[in-house]
Backbone bond lengths (Angstrom), bond angles and torsions (degrees), N, CA, C in turn:
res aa  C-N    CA-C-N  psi(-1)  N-CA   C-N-CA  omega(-1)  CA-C   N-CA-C  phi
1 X - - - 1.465 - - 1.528 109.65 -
2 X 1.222 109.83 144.40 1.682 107.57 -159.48 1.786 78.49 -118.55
3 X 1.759 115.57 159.47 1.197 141.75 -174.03 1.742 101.26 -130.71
4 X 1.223 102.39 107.05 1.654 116.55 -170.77 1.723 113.07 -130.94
5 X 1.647 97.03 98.86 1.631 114.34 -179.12 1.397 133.31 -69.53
6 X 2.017 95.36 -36.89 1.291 113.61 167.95 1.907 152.48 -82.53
7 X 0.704 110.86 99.90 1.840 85.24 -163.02 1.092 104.80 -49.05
8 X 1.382 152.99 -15.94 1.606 126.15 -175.14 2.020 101.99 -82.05
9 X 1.515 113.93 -26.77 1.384 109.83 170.65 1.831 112.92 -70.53
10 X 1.508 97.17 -20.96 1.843 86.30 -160.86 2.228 74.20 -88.92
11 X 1.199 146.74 1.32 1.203 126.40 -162.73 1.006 64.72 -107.02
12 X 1.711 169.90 -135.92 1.518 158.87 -123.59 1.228 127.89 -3.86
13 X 1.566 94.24 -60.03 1.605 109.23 -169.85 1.898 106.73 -67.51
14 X 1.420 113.51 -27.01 1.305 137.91 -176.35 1.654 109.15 -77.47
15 X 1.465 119.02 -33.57 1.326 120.73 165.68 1.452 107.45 -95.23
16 X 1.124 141.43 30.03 1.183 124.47 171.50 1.689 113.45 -122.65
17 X 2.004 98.71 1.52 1.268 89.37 -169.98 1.191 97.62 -87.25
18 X 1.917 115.62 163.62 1.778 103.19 -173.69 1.498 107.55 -92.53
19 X 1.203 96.44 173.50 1.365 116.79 -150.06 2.055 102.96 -53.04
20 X 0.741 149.38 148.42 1.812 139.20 149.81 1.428 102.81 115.55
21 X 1.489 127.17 -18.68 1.237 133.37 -161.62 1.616 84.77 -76.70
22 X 1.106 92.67 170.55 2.015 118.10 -179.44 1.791 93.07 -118.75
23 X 1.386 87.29 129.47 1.425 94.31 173.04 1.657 109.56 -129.50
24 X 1.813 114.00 122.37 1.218 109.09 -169.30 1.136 98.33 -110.66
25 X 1.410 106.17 176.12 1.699 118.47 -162.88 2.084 110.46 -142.13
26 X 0.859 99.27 137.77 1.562 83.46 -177.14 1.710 111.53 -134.94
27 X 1.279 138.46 47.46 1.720 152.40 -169.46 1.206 103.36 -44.69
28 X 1.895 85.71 115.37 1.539 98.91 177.55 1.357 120.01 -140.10
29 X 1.163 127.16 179.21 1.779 122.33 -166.04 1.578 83.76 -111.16
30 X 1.102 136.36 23.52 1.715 115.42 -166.99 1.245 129.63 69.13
31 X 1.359 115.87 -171.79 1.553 107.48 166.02 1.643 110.03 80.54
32 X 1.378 114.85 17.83 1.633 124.85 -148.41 1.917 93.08 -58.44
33 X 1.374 87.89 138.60 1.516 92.47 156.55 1.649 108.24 -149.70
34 X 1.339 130.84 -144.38 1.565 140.39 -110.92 2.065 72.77 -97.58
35 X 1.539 116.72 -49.38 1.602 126.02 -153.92 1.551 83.83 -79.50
36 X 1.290 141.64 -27.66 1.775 121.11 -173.15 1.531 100.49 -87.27
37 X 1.285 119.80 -12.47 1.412 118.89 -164.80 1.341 102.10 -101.82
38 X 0.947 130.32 -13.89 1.849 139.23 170.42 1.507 99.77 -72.94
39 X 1.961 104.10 -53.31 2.032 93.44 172.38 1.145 113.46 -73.72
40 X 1.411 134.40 3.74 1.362 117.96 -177.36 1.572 100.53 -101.85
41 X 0.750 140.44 -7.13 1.694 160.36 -172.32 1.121 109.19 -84.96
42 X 1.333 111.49 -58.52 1.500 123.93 -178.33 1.276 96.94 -70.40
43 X 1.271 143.49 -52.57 1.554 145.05 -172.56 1.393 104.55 -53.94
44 X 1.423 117.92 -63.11 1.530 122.41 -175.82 1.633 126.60 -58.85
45 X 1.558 104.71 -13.70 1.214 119.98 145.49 1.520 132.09 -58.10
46 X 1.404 116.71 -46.97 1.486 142.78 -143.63 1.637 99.77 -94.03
47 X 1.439 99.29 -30.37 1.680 111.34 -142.43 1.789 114.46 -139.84
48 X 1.305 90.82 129.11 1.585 108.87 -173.86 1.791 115.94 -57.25
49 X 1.561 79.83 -42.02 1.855 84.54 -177.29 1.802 78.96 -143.45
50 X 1.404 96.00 129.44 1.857 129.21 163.71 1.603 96.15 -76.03
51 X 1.431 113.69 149.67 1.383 122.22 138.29 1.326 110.27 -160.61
52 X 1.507 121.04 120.61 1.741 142.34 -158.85 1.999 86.94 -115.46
53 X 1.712 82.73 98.96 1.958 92.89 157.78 1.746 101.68 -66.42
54 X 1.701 102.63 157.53 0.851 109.22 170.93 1.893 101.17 -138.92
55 X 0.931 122.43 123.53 1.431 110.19 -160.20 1.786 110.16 -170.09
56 X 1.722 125.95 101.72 1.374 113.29 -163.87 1.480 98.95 -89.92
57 X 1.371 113.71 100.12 1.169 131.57 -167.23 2.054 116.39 -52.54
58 X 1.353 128.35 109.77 1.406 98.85 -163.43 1.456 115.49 -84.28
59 X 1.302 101.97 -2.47 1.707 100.39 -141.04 1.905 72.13 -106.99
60 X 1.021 155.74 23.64 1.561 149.24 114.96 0.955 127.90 -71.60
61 X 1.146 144.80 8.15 1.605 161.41 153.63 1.495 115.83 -90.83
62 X 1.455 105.93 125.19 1.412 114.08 -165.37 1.638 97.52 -87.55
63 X 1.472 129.14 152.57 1.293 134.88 172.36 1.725 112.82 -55.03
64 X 1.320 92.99 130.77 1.576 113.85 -168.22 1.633 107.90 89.26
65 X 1.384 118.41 9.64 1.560 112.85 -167.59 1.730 105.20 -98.11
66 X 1.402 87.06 157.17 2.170 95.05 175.13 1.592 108.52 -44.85
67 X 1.174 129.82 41.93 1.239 96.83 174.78 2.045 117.44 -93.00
68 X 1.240 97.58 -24.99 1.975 100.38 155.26 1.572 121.18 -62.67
69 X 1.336 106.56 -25.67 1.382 106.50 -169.64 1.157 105.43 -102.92
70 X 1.764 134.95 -5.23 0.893 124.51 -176.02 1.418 145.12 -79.89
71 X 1.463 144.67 72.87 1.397 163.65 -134.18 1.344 119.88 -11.68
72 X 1.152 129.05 114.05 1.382 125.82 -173.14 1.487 97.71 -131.07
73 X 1.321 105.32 151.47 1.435 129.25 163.96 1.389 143.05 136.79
74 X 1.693 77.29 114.48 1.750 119.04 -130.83 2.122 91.10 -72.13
75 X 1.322 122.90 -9.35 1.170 105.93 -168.74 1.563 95.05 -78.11
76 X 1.035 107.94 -38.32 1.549 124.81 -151.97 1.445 106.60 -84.43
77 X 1.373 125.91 -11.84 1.647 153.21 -176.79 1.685 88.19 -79.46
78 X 1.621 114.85 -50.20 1.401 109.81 -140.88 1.698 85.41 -120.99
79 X 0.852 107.76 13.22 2.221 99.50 149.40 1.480 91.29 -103.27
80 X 1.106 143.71 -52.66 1.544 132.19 -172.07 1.745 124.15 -57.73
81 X 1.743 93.94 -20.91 1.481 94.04 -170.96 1.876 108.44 -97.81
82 X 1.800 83.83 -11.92 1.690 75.11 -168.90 1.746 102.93 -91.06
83 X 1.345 99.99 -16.38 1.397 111.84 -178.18 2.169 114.40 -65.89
84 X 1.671 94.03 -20.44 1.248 98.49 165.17 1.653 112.61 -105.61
85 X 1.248 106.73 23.56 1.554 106.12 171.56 1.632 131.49 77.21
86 X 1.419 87.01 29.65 1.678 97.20 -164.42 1.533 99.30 -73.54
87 X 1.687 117.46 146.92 1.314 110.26 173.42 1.967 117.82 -58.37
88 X 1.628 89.38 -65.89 1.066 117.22 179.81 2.138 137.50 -113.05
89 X 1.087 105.49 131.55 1.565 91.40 -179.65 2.095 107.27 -103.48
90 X 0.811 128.18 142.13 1.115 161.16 166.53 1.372 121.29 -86.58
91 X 1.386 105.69 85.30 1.733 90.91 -165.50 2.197 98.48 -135.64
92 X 1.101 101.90 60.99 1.531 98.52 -174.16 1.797 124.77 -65.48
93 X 0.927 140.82 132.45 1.042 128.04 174.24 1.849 116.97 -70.07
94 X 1.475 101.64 168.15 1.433 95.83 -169.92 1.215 128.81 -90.21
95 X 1.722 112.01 4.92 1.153 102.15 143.73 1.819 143.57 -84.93
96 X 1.694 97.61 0.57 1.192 124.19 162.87 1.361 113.79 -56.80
97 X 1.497 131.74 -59.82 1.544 144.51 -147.18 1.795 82.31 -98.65
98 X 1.596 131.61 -49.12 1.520 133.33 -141.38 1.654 82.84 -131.73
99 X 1.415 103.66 83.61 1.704 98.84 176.99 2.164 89.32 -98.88
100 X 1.651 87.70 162.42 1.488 96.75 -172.27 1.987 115.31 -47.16
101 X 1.509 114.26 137.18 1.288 90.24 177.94 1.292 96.18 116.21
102 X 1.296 121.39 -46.49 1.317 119.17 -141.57 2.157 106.01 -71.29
103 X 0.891 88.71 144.41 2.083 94.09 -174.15 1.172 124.86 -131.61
104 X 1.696 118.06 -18.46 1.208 121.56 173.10 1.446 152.20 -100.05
105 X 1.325 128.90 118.14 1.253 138.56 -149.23 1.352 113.01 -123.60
106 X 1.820 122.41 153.45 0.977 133.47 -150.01 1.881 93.32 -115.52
107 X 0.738 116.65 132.36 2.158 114.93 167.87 1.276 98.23 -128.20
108 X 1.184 81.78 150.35 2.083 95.37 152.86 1.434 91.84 -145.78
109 X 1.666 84.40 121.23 1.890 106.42 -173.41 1.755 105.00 -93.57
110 X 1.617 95.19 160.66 1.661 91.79 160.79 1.799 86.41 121.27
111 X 1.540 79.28 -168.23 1.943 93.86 -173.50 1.659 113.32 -70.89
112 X 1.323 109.89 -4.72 1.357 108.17 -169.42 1.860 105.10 -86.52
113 X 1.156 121.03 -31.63 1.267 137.27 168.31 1.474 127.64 -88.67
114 X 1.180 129.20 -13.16 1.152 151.88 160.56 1.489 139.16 -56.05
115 X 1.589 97.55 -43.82 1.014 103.97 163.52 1.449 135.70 -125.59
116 X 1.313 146.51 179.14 1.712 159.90 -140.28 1.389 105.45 37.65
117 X 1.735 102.12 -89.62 1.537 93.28 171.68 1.283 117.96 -84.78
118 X 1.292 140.32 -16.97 1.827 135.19 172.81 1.759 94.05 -52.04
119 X 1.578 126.63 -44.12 1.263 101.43 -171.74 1.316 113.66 -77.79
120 X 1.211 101.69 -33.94 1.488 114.05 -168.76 2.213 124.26 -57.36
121 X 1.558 83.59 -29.07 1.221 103.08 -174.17 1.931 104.72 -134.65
122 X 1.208 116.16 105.35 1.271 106.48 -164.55 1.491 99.52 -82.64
123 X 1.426 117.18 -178.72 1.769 111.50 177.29 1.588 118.15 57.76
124 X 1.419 114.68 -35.64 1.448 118.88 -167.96 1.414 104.83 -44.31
125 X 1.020 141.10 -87.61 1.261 170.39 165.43 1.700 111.43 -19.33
126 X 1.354 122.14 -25.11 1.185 153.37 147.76 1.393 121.37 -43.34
127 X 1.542 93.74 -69.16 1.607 100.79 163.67 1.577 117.00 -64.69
128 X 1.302 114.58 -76.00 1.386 127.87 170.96 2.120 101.79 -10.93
129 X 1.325 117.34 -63.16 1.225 113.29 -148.25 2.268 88.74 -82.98
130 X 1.596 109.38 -35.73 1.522 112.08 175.80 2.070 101.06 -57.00
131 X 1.040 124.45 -52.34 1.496 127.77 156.04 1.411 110.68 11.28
132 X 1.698 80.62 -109.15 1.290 123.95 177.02 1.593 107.05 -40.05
133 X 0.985 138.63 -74.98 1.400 144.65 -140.46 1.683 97.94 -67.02
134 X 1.756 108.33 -33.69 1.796 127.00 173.74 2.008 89.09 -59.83
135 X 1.386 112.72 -55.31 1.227 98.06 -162.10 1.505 115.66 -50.81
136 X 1.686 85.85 -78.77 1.553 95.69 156.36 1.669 132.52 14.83
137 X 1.512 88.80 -80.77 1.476 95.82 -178.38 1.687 109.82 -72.54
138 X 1.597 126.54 -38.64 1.271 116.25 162.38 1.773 134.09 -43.97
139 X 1.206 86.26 -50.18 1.700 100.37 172.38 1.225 124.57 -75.31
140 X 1.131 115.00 -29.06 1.929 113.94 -170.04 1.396 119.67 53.22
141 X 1.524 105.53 24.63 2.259 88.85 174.57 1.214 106.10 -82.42
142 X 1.978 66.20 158.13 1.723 90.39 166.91 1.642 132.92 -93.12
143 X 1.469 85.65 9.56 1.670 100.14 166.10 1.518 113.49 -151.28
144 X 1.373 134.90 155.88 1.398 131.95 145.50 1.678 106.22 -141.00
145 X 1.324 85.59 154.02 1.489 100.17 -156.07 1.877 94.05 -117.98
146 X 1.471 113.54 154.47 1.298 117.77 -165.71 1.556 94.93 -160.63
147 X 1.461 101.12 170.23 1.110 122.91 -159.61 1.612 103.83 -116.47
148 X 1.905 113.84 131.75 1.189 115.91 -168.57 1.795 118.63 -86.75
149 X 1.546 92.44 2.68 1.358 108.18 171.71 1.446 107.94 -58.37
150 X 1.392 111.92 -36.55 1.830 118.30 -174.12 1.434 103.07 -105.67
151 X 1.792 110.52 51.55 1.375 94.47 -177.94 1.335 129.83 -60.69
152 X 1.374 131.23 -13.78 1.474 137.32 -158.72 1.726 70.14 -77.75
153 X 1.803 118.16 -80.81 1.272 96.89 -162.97 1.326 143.81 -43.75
154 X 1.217 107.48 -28.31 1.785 112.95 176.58 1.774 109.13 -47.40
155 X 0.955 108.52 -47.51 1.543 135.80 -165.06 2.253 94.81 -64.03
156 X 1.303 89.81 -78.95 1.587 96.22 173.90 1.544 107.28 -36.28
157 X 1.553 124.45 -54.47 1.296 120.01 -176.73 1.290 114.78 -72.98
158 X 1.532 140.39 -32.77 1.748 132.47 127.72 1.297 113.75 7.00
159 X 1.299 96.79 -79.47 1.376 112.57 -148.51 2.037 95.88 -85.19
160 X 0.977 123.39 -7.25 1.605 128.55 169.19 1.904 97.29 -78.73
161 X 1.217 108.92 -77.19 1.353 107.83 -176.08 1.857 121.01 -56.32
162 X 1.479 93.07 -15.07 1.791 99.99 164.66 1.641 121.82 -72.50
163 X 1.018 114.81 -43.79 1.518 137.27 175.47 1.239 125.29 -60.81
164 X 1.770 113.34 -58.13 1.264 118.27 171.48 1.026 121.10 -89.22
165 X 1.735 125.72 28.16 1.614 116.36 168.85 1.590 101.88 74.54
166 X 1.334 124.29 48.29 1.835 98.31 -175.43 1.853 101.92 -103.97
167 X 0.922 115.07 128.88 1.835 87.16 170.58 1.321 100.77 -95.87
168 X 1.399 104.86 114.31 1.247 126.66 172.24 1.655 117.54 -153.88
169 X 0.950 110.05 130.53 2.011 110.42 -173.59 1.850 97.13 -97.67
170 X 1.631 81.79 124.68 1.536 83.39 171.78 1.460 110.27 -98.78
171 X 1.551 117.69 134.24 1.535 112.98 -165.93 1.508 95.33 -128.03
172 X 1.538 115.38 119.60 1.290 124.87 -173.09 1.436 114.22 -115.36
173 X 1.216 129.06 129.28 1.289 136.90 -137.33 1.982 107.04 -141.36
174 X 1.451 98.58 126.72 1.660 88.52 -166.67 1.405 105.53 -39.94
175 X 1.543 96.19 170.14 1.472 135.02 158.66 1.938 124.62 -57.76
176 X 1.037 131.29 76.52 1.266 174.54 173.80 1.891 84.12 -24.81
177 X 1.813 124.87 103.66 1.721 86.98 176.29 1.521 84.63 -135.73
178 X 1.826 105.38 178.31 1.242 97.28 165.50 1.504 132.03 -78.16
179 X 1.445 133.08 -145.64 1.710 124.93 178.88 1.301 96.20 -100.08
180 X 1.485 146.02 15.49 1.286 148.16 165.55 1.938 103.43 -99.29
181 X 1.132 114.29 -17.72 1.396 121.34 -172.24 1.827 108.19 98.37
182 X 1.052 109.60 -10.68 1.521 105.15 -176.90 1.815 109.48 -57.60
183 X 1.524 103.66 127.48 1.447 96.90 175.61 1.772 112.31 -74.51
184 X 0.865 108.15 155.26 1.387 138.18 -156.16 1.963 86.80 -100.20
185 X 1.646 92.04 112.52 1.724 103.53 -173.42 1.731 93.61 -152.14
186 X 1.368 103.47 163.78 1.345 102.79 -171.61 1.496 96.29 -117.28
187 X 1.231 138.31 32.91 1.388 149.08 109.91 1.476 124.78 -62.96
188 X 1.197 122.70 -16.75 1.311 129.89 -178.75 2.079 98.11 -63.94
189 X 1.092 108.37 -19.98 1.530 114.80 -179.87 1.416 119.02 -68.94
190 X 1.748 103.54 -24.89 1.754 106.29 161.05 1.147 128.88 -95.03
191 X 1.655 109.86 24.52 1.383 115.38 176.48 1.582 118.18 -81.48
192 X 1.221 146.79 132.63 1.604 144.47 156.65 1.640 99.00 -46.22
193 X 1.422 121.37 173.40 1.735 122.20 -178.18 1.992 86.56 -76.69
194 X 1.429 110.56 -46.56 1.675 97.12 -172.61 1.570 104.23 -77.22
195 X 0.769 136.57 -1.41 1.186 125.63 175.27 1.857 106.55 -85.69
196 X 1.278 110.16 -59.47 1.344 125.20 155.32 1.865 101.75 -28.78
197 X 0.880 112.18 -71.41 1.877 108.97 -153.83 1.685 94.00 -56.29
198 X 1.774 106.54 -40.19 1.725 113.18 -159.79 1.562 99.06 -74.20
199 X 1.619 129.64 -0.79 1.397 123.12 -174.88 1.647 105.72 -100.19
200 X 1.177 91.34 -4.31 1.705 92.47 167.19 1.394 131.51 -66.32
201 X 1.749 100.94 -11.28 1.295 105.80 177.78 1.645 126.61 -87.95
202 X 1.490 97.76 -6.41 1.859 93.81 151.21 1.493 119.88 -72.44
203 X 1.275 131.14 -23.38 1.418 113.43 167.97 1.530 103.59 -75.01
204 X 1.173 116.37 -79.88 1.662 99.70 167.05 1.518 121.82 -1.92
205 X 1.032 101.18 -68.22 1.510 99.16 177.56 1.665 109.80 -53.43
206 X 0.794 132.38 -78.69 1.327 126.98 169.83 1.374 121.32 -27.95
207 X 1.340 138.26 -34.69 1.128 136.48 180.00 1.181 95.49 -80.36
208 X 1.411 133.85 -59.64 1.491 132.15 178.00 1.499 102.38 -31.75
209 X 1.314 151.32 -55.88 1.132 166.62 -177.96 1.536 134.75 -45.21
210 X 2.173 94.16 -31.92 1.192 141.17 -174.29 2.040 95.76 -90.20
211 X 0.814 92.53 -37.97 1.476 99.08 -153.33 2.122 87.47 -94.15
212 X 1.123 131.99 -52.38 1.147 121.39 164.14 1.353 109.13 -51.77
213 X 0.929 142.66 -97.52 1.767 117.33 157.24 1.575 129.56 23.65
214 X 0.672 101.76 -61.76 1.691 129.44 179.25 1.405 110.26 -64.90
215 X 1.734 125.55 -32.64 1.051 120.97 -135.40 1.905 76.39 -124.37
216 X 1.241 120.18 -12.56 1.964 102.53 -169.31 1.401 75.26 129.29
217 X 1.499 131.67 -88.21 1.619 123.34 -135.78 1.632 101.35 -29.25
218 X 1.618 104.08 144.01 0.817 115.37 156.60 1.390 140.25 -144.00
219 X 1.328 89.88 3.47 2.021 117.91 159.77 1.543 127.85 -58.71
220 X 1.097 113.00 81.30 1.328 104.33 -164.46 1.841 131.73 -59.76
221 X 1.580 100.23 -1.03 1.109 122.28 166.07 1.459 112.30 -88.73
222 X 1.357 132.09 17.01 1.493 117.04 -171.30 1.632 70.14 -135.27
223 X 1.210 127.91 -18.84 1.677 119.39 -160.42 1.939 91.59 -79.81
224 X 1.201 92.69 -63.29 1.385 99.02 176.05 0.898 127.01 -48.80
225 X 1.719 139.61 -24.36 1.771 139.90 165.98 1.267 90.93 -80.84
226 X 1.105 152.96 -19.65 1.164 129.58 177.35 1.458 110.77 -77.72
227 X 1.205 117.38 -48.00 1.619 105.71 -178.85 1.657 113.36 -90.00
228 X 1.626 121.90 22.93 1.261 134.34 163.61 1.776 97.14 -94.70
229 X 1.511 126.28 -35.53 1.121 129.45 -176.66 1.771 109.80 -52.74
230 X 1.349 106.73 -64.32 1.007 136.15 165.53 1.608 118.73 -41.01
231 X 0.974 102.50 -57.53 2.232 98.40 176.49 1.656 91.35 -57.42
232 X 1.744 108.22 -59.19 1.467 83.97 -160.00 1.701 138.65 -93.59
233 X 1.904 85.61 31.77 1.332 79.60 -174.33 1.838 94.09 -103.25
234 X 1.813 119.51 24.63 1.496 118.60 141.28 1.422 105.99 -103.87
235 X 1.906 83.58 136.31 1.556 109.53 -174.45 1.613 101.13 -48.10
236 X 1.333 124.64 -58.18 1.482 128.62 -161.29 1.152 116.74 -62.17
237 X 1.286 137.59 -7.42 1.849 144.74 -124.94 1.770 81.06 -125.90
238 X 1.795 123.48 141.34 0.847 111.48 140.59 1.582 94.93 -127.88
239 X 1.572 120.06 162.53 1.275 141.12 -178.39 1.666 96.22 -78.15
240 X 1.251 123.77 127.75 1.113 143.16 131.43 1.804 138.57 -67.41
241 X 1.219 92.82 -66.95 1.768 123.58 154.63 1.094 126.25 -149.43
242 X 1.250 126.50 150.01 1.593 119.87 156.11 2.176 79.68 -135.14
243 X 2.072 70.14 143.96 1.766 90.33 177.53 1.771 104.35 -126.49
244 X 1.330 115.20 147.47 1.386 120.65 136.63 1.320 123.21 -103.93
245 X 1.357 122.36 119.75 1.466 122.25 -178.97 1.197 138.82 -164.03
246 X 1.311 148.83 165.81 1.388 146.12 -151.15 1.658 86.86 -83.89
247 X 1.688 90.92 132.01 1.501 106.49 178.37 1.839 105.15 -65.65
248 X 1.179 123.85 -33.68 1.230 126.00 -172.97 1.774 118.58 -75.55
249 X 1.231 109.50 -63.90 1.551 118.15 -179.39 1.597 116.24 -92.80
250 X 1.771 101.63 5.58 1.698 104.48 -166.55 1.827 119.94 13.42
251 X 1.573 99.78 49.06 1.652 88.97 131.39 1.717 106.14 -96.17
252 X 1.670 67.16 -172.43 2.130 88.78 -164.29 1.663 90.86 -89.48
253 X 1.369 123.12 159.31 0.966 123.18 168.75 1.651 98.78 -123.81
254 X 1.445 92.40 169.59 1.758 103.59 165.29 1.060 136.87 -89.42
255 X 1.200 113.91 -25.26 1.616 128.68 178.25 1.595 108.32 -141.99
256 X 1.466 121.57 152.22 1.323 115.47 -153.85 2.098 74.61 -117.43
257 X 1.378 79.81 136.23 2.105 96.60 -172.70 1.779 99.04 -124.06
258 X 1.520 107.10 -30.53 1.310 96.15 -164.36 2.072 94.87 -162.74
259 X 1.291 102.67 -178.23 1.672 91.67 -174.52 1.738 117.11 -60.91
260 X 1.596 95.42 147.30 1.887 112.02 -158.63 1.897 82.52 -130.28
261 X 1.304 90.22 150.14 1.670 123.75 149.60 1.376 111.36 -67.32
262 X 1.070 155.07 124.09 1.769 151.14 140.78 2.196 96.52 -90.72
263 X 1.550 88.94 113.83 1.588 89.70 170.02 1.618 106.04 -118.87
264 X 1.098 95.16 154.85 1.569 100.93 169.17 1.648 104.21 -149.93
265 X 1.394 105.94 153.93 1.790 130.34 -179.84 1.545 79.33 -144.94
266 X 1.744 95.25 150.32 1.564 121.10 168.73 1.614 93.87 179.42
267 X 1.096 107.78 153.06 1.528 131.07 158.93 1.496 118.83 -72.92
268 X 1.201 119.02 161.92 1.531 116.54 -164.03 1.743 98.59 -158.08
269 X 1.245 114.19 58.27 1.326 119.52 179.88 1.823 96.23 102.34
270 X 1.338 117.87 -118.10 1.354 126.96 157.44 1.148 122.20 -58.35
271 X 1.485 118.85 -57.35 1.441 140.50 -152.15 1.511 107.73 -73.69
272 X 1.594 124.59 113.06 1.325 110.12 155.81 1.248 132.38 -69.73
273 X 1.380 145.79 167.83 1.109 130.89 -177.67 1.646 106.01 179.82
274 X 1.572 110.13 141.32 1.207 110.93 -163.57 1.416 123.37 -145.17
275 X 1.381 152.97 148.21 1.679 132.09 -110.39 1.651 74.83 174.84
276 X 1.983 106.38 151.50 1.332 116.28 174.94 1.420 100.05 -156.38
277 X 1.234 127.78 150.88 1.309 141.48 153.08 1.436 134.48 -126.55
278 X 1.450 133.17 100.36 1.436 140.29 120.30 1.543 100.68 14.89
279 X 1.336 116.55 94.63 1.577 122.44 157.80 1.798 116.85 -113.15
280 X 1.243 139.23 113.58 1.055 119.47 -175.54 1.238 124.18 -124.65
């Protein structure tokens, strides 16, 4: 497994592969755990030559946000990645990707960015899609694979590689959790153990959600106080959002006719953190 800081070395290593091979890609902030190692799995399946960015992106972090505090450590990234057979790691610093000067940025405007986390987190999504599109063009795959834990993002990055002509297949791959249901996030590392046990109640919530479903409800305003009931009847939990909504265009709907998104964001002491379920 080769360790590549520079983009003019990772644009080498990228022209030298021969021509027909599949080259997969897997963009990550570090911090790898159980949900990056499911996309890197699936990639090393898919793909002739792997390469897993590793990169704590700043310009997706809203002001005052974890991005100093946010967990790094790149030795321990790259025994896990080589141990799943990754060709290459990608790990540039940020004055590599954000050299002085630098001004230009990638959006995808409209309702798709706008709302849960676009409101919640302004710019985020901004960065996230300016990122990617830098990777993108560094790497040249023919696949990247993502995690459905960030479904709003999977969708935004769709609709980025739809727009600008990229050929690239976006391959999105469940939500990675623990045996309590907790999704599997690499913020989950600033949790206390009670803070940890009390964040279990966004899957809860979602199952609560699953199970009204199940039962006739079909008001998506009575679905949603119920699993608002539920977050806040833990002390630690604050509500951010909870959504019902079309998995495709994520608006909210009113009545559930056919398969819905259930999203939720809440805080968990400090830590925000945010969880979705596929009900159909």
């Amino acid at each position: 497994m080769e360790l590549i800081k520079d983009i003019q070395t990772m644009r080498s290593y990228i022209k030298r592969i021969q021509e027909g091979k599949i080259v997969g890609f897997v963009p990550t902030m570090g911090h790898l755990h159980e949900g990056h190692l499911s996309l890197i799995r699936k990639g090393r399946k898919e793909s002739d030559v792997l390469v897993v960015s590793i990169f704590v992106n700043p310009t997706q972090f809203e002001p005052g946000g974890d991005f100093k505090s946010y967990p790094r450590n790149l030795e321990w990234d790259m025994k896990l990645a080589e141990a799943e057979g990754v060709d290459v790691i990608f790990a540039p610093s940020v004055e590599e990707m954000y050299p002085g000067g630098y001004s230009t940025f990638v959006e995808v405007e409209g309702h798709l960015t706008s709302i849960l986390e676009g409101e919640s987190r302004p710019g985020h999504f901004r960065g996230v899609t300016t990122i990617l599109a830098k990777l993108f063009n560094i790497v040249s795959p023919d696949r990247t694979y993502f995690g459905e834990k960030d479904y709003q993002q999977a969708l935004v990055v769709r609709k980025l590689v739809r727009d600008l002509n990229l050929n690239i297949e976006i391959v999105p791959l469940p939500t990675v959790r623990e045996q309590d249901g907790l999704a599997l996030s690499s913020r989950n590392s600033y949790l206390t153990p009670a803070e940890k046990k009390a964040a279990t109640v966004l899957y809860q919530s979602l199952l609560t959600a699953k199970k009204d479903i199940a039962r006739g409800i079909r008001d998506a305003t009575v679905i949603s106080s119920h699993m608002e009931d539920l977050i806040r009847g833990q002390p630690l939990a604050r509500i951010d959002y909870v959504a019902v909504i079309d998995p495709e265009t994520l608006r909210r709907v009113e009545r559930v006719e056919k398969e819905v998104l259930v999203a939720v964001a809440a805080k968990i002491g400090q830590t925000r953190l945010i969880d979705n379920l596929k009900i159909g």
